[in-house]
N, C-alpha and C positions, 0 to 999 in steps of 0.2 A: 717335397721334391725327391727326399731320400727314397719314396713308396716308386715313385713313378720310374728312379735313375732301375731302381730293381727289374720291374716290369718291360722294361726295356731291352737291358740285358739277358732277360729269361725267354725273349722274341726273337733276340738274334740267335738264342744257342739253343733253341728247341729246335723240331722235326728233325729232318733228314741231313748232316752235315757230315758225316764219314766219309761219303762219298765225294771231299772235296777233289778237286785239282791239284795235281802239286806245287803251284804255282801260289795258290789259297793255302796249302797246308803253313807254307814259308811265312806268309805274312801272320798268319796265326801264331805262327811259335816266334815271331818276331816281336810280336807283342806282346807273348807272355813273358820273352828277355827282357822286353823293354820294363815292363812289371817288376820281374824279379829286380834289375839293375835299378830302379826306384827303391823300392824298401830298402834293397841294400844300404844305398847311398842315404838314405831319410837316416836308419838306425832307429833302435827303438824308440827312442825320447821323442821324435817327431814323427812316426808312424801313427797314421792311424785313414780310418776309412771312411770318416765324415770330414766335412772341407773347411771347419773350420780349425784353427790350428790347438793343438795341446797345449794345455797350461804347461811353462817354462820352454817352449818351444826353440828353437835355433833356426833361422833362413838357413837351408839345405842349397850351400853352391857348389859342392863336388859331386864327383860321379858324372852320373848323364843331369844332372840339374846344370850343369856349366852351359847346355846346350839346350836343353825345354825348361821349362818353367814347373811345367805341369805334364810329366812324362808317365805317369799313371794313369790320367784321359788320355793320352795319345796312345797308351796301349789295349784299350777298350777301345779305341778309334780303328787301330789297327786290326785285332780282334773279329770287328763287327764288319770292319770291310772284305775282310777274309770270307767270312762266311756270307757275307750277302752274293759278293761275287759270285763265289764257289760255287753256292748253292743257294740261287736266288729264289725269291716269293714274295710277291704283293706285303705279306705282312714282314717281310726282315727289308725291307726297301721302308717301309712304313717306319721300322722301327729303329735305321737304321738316320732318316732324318729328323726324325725325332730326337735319335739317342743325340745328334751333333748340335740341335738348337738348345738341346739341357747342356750339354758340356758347357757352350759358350756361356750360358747364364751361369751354372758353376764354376767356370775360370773368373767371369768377373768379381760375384761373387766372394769369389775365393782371396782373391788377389784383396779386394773391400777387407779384406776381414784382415788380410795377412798385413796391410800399409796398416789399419789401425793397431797393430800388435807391435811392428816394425816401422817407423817412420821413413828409413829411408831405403824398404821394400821397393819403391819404384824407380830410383837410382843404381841399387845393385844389380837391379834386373835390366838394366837397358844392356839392348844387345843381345839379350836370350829370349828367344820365341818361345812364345807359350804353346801351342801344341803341335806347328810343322814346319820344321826350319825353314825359313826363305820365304815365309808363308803368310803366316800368325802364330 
């Protein structure tokens, strides 16, 4: 999955995207806050860029995790929306529902892995949406 989340990403951020909107520029650098405020909040010990958690790990509930669950897919959500808009093409349309049906299979995923590490993962999480407030 890790081959395919790559090739994904490298469809929304090839060709022509300079020339976004400004409108596109905003939600792009909105996601890459959203990114930066992620790691921030993770800290090293639970940094990292495959979905299952680090050995010795900690549930990450400050920051913006008080609020998504999973706010590093939402910033590759954000991201990819940015530029499909912006600057759309058959294949970043293609690539961009593609990239939302993998998210969802890596939030569940994710979440599998994070309850068996953490038992009561699905209790502290009620109330915070996994990748769009109000949403899911």
């Amino acid at each position: 999955m890790y081959d395919t989340w790559s090739t994904l990403i490298g469809v929304l951020l090839s060709g022509s995207y300079l020339a976004l909107l400004g409108w596109a520029w905003m939600f792009f650098a909105a996601g890459l806050l959203v990114f930066v405020l992620a790691a921030a909040a993770l800290g090293s010990n639970n940094f990292t860029l495959l979905p299952g958690p680090r050995s010795g790990n900690t549930l990450s509930v400050r920051g913006i995790y008080r609020h998504l669950r999973h706010p590093m897919y939402a910033a590759v959500l954000l991201c990819g929306v940015a530029v499909t808009f912006g600057a759309p093409s058959i294949w970043r349309w293609a690539a961009l529902a593609a990239c939302l049906v993998v998210l969802v299979l890596k939030v569940r995923h994710e979440e599998a892995l994070l309850t068996h590490r953490h038992p009561d993962h699905p209790q502290r999480m009620k109330g915070v949406a996994r990748l769009v407030p109000g949403l899911w």
